[in-house]
C-alpha positions in Angstrom: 103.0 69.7 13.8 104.1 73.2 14.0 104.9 74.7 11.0 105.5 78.5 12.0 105.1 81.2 14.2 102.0 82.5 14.0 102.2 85.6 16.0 103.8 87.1 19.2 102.0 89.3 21.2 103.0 92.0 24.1 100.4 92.8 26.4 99.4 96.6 26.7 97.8 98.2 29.8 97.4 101.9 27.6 96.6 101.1 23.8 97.1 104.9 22.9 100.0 104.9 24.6 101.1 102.0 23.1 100.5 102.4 19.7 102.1 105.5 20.0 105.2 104.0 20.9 104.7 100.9 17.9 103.9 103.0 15.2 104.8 106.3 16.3 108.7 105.7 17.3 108.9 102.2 15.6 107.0 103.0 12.6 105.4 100.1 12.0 101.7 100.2 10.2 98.5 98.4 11.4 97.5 95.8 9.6 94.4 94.5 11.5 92.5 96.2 14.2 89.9 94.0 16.0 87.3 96.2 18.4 90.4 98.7 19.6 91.4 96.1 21.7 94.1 93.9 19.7 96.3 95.5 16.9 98.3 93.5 14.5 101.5 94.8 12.7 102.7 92.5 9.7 106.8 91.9 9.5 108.5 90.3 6.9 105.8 88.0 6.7 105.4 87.2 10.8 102.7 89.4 12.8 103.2 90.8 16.2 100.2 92.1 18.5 99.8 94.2 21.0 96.4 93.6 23.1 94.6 94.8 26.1 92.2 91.8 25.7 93.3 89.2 28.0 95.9 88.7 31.2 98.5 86.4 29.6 100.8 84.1 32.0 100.2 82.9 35.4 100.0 84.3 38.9 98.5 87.3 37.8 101.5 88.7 35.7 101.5 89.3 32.4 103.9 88.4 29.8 104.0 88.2 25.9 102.2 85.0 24.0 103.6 83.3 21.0 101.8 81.5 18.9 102.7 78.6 16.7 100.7 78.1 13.6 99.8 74.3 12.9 98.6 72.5 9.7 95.7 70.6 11.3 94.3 72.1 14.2 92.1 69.4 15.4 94.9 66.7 15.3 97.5 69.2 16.8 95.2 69.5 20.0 94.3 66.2 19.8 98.2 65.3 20.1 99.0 67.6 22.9 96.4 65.8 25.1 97.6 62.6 24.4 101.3 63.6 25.1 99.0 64.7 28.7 100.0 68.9 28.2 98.5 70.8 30.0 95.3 72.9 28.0 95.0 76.1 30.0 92.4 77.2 27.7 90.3 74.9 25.5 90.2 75.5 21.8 88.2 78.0 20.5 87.5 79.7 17.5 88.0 83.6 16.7 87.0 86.0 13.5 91.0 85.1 12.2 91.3 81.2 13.1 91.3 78.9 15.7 93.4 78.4 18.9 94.3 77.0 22.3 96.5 77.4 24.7 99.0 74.8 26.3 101.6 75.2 29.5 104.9 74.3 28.8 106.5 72.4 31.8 107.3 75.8 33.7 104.4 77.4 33.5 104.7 79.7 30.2 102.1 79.7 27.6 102.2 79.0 24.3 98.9 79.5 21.8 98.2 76.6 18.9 96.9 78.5 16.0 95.5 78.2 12.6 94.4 80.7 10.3 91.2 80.3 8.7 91.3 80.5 4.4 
């Protein structure tokens, strides 16, 4: 089912001061910038987001997200119900691709991606 890792993603409270630090000190280079709100940084072939988009994790803390990239979307989701994970959010679809999130058996999220052609 999975196939990769799609992206990781740190969330960001200050996205100035955050991209600062990313491309400033680190000196990576934005690939994708969607509304100001989500910034995407290609690496060796991987992709790793920062975001001020969305509270990630549980019990109001954030944490990062990974995402892992699947073949057939449909089928993948249709799997993880019938192996009775957890969906903490049901699939939807985004300008980039297609995802949903699961819980793992502790509580940490993990996105189901594809990318669309």
């Amino acid at each position: 089912m999975i196939k990769e890792i799609a992206f990781t993603g740190y969330p960001a409270d200050d996205m100035a001061r955050a991209r600062k630090f990313y491309e400033g000190v680190l000196g990576l280079a934005v690939e994708s910038d969607f509304g100001g709100q989500w910034f995407e940084y290609g690496i060796a072939g991987g992709t790793f987001a920062i975001t001020t988009m969305m509270e990630l994790g549980q019990r109001g803390t954030r944490q990062p997200s990974l995402a892992f990239e699947v073949d057939d979307f449909a089928a993948a989701v249709d799997a993880l119900r019938q192996a009775g994970a957890r969906l903490r959010h049901e699939p939807l679809e985004t300008p980039v691709g297609h995802m949903a999130v699961v819980a793992d058996p502790d509580g940490n999220e993990v996105i189901i991606h594809r990318r669309k052609s």
